[in-house]
C-alpha positions, 0 to 999 in steps of 0.5 A, spaced: 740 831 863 747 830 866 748 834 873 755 838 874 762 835 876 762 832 882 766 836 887 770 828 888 772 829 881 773 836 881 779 836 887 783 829 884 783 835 878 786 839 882 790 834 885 793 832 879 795 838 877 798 839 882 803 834 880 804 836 874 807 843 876 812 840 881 814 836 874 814 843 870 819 845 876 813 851 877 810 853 885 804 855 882 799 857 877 794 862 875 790 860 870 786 867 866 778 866 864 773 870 862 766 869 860 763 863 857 764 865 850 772 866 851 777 863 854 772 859 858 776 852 859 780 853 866 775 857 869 770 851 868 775 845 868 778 847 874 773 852 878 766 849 874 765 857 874 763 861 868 762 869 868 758 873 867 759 878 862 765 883 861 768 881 867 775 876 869 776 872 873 782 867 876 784 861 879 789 860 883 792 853 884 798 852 889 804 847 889 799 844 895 794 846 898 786 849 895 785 853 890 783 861 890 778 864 885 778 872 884 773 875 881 774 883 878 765 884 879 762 885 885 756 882 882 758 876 880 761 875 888 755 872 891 753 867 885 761 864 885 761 863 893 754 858 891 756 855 885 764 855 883 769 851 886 775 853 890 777 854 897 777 860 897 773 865 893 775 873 893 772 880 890 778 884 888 776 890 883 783 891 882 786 882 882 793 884 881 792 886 888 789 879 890 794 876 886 800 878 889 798 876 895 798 870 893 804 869 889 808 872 894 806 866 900 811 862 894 817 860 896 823 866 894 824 867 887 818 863 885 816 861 878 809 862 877 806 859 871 801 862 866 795 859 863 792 863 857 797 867 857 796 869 850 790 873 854 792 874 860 791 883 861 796 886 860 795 891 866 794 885 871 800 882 868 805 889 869 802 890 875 804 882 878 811 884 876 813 890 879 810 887 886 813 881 885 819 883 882 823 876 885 818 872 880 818 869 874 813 868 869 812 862 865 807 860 860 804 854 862 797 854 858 799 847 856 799 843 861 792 844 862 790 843 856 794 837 856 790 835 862 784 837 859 785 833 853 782 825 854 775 826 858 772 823 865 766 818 864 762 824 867 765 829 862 763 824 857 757 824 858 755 832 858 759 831 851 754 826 849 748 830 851 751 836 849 751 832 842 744 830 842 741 837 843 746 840 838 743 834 833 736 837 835 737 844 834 740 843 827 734 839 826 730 845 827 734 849 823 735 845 817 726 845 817 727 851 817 730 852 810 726 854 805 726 859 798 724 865 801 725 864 809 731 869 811 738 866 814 736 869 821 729 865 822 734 859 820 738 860 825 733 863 830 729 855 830 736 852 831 738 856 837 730 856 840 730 848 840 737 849 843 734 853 849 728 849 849 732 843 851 734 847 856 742 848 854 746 854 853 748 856 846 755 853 846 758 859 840 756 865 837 751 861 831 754 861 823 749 860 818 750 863 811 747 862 804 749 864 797 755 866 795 758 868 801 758 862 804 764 861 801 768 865 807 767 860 811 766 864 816 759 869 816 754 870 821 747 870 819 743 876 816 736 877 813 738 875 807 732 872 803 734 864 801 733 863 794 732 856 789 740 854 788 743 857 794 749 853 798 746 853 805 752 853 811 749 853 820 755 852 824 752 851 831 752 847 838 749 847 844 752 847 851 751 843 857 754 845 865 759 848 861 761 843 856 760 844 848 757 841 842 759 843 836 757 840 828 755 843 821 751 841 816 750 844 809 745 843 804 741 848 798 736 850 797 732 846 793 736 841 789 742 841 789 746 842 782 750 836 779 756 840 782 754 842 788 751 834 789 758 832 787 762 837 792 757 835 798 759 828 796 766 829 797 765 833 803 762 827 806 766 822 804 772 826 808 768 826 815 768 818 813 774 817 811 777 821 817 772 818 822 775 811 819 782 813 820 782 815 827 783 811 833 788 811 839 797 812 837 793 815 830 796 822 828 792 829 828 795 830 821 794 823 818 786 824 820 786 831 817 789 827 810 785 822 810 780 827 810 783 831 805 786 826 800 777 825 799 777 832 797 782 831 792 779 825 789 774 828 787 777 833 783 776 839 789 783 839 791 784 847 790 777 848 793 779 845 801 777 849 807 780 845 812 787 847 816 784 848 824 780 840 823 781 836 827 779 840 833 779 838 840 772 840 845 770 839 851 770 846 856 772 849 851 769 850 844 775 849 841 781 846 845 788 842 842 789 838 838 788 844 833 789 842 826 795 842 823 798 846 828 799 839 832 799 834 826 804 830 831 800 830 836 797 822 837 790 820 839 788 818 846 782 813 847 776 818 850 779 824 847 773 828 844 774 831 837 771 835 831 772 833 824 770 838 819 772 839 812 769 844 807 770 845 799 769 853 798 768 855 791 769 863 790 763 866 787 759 859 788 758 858 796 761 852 801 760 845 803 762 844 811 760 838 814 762 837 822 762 831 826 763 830 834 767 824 835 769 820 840 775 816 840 775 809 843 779 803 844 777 801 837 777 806 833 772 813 833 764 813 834 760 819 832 757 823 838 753 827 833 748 823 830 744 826 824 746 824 817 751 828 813 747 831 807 740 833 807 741 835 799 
């Protein structure tokens, strides 16, 4: 298995990043993250460090100079001298008391951006204003994400196993769908594979059956799969901090004629999208390459699709968003998901999610199963 992001590697980051704020006009930048389901992408990107639980950390990028890493929990301290990366590393119960001080180092005046400034708490952020009153404060979440968005060799090869073991836990899941078995044991058989192969769950596993598939969202219950059910899992392994992400569906049985017919669409849309990406290719042309398959074959009303393609890497779900980026071109060693549904209130869903690397020809899948097992 791939070993973490060199140090070498990790300080050229940094580097380059520092760059980037003198171009942004900023004297510096403090980037928010918490644990490893929620905002964990610069924490990882630029400190290879993760928390534990409920704790919050920050890293603290000067316009020169090595970075500073403050935690809030004592019992993380220990564990982030060992394995995070920093020049610094600080305990602070109370960060924006460390965070001043750092900040106030900066030029008069400064200009300090914020990365995951949506998440940024809201206390921590008050505090910083009243002790640095002189300072101004700027969102700056996408210059990382923009630095984030094409991978290194290393971080390609991380997604890639990644991928291998997602294909693995999906593998064991879907053995496990059968009348009678229970949604819990299906995402129980992915998940235990996942850990088996001695990665981390990259995300909280979706799995669903029957109807209620067709929220798009849902979590898995006892609920006792029956003959006919729409079956949906949603999951993904992560490796030193970098995700995996694919969906499958199926039934339970053999599928309906209308059930056959939307799986179909759904597939031909990841393979049409996959088709349409490549370098200089738009966000939004592959997402309507995708969804221009749907509504061929009659499923147009039924599309579930806005937030694909999306980006991963250190974090689950990073830009390009969808939609909300649809202009937003493609870059060779990007890392993205296509993942188009047909949702059919009363009935269930068909959702089909592939990890794709985009190359200097076009895109390759990193995920390898086949697209339908129905």
């Amino acid at each position: 298995m791939p070993g973490p992001i060199s140090d070498a590697e990790m300080a050229e980051r940094v580097r380059l990043l520092q760059a980037m704020l003198a171009d942004h006009d900023l004297d510096g930048l403090v980037c928010f993250g918490a644990h490893r389901d929620y905002c964990p992408a610069d924490l990882r990107y630029l400190g290879r460090w993760s928390c534990t639980d409920e704790e919050t950390s920050y890293i603290v990028v000067p316009a020169e100079g090595g970075t500073t890493l403050i935690t809030d929990a004592e019992w993380d301290y220990e564990r982030a001298q060992v394995e995070a990366y920093a020049a610094d590393v600080v305990f602070d119960p109370s960060p924006e008391r460390a965070l001043s001080g750092l900040i106030g180092r900066s030029t008069p005046r400064a200009r300090i951006g914020i990365s995951g400034f949506r998440q940024f708490p809201a206390p921590v952020y008050l505090a910083l204003g009243e002790s640095c009153p002189q300072t101004s404060f700027v969102d700056a979440s996408r210059i990382t994400e923009s630095q984030r968005r094409t991978k290194s060799r290393a971080e390609l090869e991380l997604l890639a196993e990644a991928a291998r073991i997602t294909d693995a836990g999906m593998q064991a899941g879907i053995e496990a769908v059968r009348e009678g078995a229970t949604e819990s044991a299906v995402a129980a058989a992915a998940e235990y594979e996942i850990r088996r192969q001695g990665a981390e769950l990259a995300f909280v596993t979706v799995m669903g059956s029957g109807p209620r598939t067709a929220q798009a969202t849902f979590f898995p219950t006892n609920r006792v799969l029956q003959a006919g059910d729409c079956v949906v899992l949603d999951c993904g392994a992560r490796v030193e901090g970098y995700h995996g992400d694919m969906c499958r569906s199926l039934t339970v049985g053999p599928p309906s004629e209308r059930q056959r017919r939307a799986l179909g669409a759904v597939e031909s849309a990841v393979e049409n999208a996959i088709d349409a990406a490549g370098p200089g290719v738009s966000v939004g042309d592959v997402h309507r390459a995708a969804r221009d398959a749907v509504v061929r074959a009659g499923f147009g009303e039924h599309w579930w699709g806005y937030y694909m393609p999306h980006g991963t890497g250190a974090a689950q779900h990073e830009p390009p968003a969808g939609m909300s980026d649809e202009d937003l071109l493609l870059e060779q060693d990007m890392v993205i998901c296509v993942e188009p549904g047909i949702t059919l209130p009363g009935e269930g869903a068909f959702i089909l999610e592939q990890m794709v690397r985009v190359t200097a020809e076009g895109a390759e899948p990193l995920t390898r199963l086949p697209l339908r097992f129905s």
